[in-house]
N, C-alpha and C positions, 0 to 999 in steps of 0.2 A: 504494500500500500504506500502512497504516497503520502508522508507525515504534513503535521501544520506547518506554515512558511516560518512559522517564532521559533518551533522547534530548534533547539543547538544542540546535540549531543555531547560538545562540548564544554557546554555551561551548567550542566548538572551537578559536578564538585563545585562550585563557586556559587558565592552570596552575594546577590541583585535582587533587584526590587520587579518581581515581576510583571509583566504585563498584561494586566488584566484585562484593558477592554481588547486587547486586542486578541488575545486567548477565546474569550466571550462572543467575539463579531465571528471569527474564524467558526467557532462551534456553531454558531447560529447558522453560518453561509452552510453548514454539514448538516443542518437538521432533517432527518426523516420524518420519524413520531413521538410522539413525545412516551417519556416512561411509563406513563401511567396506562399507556396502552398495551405495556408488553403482556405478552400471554406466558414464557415463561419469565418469571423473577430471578434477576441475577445482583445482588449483593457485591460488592468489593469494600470489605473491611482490612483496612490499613493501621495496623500497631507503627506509634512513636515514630512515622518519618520525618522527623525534622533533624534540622540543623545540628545541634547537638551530637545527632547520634549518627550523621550520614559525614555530614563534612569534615576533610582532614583536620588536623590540629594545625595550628592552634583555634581557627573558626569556628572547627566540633570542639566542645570539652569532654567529651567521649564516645569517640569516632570507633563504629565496630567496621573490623578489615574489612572489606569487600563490601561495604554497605553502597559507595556511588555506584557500583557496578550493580548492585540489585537496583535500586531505585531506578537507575536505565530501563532496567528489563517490565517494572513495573509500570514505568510510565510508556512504556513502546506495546505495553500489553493494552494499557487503557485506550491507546490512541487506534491502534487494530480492534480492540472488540467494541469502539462506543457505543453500535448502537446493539449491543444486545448486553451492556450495564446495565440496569435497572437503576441503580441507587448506588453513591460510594459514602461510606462511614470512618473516619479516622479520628483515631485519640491523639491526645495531645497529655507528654509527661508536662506538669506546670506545679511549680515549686517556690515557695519562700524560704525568707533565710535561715528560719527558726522553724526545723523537721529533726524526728528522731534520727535520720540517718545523718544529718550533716556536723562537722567539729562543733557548732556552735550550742546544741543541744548537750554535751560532753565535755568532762572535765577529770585530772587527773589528781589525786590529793593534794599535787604542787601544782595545782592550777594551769596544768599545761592541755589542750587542746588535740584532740585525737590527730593523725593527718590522716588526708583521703586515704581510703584500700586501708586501713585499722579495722580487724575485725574483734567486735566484741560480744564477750560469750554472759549468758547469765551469768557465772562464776564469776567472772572478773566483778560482775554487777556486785554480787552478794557479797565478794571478798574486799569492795573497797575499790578496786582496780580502775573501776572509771565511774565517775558520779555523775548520775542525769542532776544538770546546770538548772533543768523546770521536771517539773513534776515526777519527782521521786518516787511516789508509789504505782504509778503507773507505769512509769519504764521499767521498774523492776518485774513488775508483771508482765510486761510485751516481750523482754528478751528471753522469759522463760516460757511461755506462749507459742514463739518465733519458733522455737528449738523442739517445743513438745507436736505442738500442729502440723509447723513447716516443715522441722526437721532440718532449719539451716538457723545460723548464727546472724548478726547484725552487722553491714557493711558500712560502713563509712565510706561515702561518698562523695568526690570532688563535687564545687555548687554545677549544675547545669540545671535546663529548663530553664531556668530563673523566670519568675510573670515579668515581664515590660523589654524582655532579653532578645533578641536575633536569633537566640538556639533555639526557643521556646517554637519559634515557629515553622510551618512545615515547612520541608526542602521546595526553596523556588521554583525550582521545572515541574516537580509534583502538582505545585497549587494552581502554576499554567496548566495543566494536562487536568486537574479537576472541574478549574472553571471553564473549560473547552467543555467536557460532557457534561455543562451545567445547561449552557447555551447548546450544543449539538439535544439533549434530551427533554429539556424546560424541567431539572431534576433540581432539587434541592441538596444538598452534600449534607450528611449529618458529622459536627463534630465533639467529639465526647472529651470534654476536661477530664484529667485523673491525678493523683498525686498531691491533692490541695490539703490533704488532712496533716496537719503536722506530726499527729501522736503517732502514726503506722506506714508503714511502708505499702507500695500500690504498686505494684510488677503488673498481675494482672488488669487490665483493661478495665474489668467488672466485678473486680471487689479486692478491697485493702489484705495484708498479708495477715493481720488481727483483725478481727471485727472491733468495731470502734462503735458502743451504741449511740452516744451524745451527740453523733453528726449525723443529717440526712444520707450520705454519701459511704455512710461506717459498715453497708454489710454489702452483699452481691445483690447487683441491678438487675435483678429479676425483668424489670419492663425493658431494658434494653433487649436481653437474649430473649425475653417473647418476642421482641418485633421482628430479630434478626433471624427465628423460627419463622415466620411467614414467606419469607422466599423461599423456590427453589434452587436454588446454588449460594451458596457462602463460601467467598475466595477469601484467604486470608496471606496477607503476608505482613512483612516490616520487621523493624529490630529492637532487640536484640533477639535472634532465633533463641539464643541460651538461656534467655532472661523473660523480658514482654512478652514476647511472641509465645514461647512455651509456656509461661504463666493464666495468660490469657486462654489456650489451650485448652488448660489443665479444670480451669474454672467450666469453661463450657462444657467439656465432656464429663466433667460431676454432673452439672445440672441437668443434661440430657440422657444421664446412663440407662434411663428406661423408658426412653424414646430412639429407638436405634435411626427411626426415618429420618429424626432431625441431623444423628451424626453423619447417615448415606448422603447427607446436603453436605457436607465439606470439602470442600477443597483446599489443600494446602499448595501453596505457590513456591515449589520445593526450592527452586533457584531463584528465589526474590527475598531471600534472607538467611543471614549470615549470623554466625554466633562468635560471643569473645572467648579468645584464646583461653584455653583451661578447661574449657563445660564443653567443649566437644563429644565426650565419650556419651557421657549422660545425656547429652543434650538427646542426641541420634537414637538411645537405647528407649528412653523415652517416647523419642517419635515412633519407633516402631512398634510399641504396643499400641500406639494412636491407628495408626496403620490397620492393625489388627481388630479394632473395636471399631471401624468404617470408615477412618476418616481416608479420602484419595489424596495424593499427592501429586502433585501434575508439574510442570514445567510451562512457562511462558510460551511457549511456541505452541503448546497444546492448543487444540480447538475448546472452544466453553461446551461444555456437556458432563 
């Protein structure tokens, strides 16, 4: 197919102000039918493409390897399938400065500041080792929560997302290639904020890594994943595979385990996301039981089916 004229395959790593009406007019001059006409329903939910996580450093503040390479592939898939998208839905990680995971929540008895990639264990919690700087009875209950539930420890994370920040927002040729099937479909884009809770960490898409009852936002978005149950095909991609992406996963296929028809709707977008060094084994051993329980795995050049 012949791409839009704005398209640059080049300017995908790189941070520009994109071009919206022109993305917009382009999509327009493409219109067939509008969405709401389609007969089957296709979905394209997109985990955490933005800045942050796609573009190199220092621009990303944590860039996963091969992330501009997938976003290509994701956006060269959008631009081939527009008119049989239905709907695209992307999260957005969005973060302030005061979160469990970042130094500024943490403190050492000599008042020293965790740095990023510090992992902290309940233990350290209970022996003294690192002192939550706000709310001490409640962090002591998330990292021992974190470890019982999740089965993982507490990371310390350099700041990214940040609200009002350039990482926070989605990859520039992404948000040209959404607003093109906005205007090629008369579709609206759903985007889902995540991450905003300060007390608990938010990997998944649709729900915090602790249930937090005190916020609207503290358990799993049940009306999210009904709605995202009413189409027929759900693509997913984005990054981190090792992280979001499999987080998000993991959530949905709880909520659907005895609804197999909703899992045979999945599609995983095997080569449009990439994981960080280390969680490779697990990442993959994981997918494969996903595999196993319906979800398909397909590759960007596939046809949508």
């Amino acid at each position: 197919m012949t791409f839009p004229s704005f398209y640059a395959p080049a300017q995908i790593g790189q941070l520009y102000e994109p071009d919206f009406q022109r993305a917009y007019e382009e999509g327009v001059a493409a219109f067939q039918a509008p969405a709401s006409d389609d007969r089957q329903r296709v979905l394209l939910w997109l985990v955490d493409m933005q800045n942050d996580f796609i573009l190199p450093a220092p621009l990303g503040r944590l860039p996963v390897p091969n992330a501009v390479q997938d976003a290509q592939r994701v956006i060269e898939w959008i631009y081939r399938n527009v008119h049989q998208i239905t709907q695209i839905a992307a999260s957005l990680d969005t973060h302030v400065p005061f979160q469990i995971f970042y130094p500024t929540w943490w403190k050492s008895p000599e008042g020293e500041r965790p740095a990023p990639y510090t992992v902290i264990s309940a233990e350290d919690v209970a022996k003294g080792r690192w002192i939550a700087a706000a709310e001490p009875e409640w962090s002591a209950y998330y990292v021992n929560e974190l470890e019982r539930v999740g089965k993982k420890q507490l990371m310390i994370w350099p700041f990214h997302c940040m609200e009002g920040t350039a990482g926070r927002a989605l990859l520039p040729a992404l948000s040209e290639a959404i607003m093109y099937h906005s205007g090629a479909r008369m579709a609206q884009p759903i985007y889902l904020s995540k991450g905003t809770i300060p007390q608990t960490e938010f990997y998944s898409v649709v729900e915090p890594e602790v249930k937090y009852p005190d916020h609207p936002d503290g358990a799993l978005n049940t009306r999210f994943l009904d709605m995202i149950a009413s189409f027929d095909l759900i693509y997913v991609a984005g990054e981190a595979r090792s992280h979001c992406v499999l987080a998000t996963m993991n959530s949905v296929l709880r909520y659907f385990a005895d609804q197999p028809e909703v899992i045979a709707k999945l599609r995983f977008l095997n080569d449009c996301t990439s994981s960080i060094p280390g969680f490779e084994e697990a990442t993959e051993a994981r997918l494969r039981e996903m595999a196993a329980q319906g979800v398909r795995f397909v590759n960007a050049a596939d046809a949508i089916g």
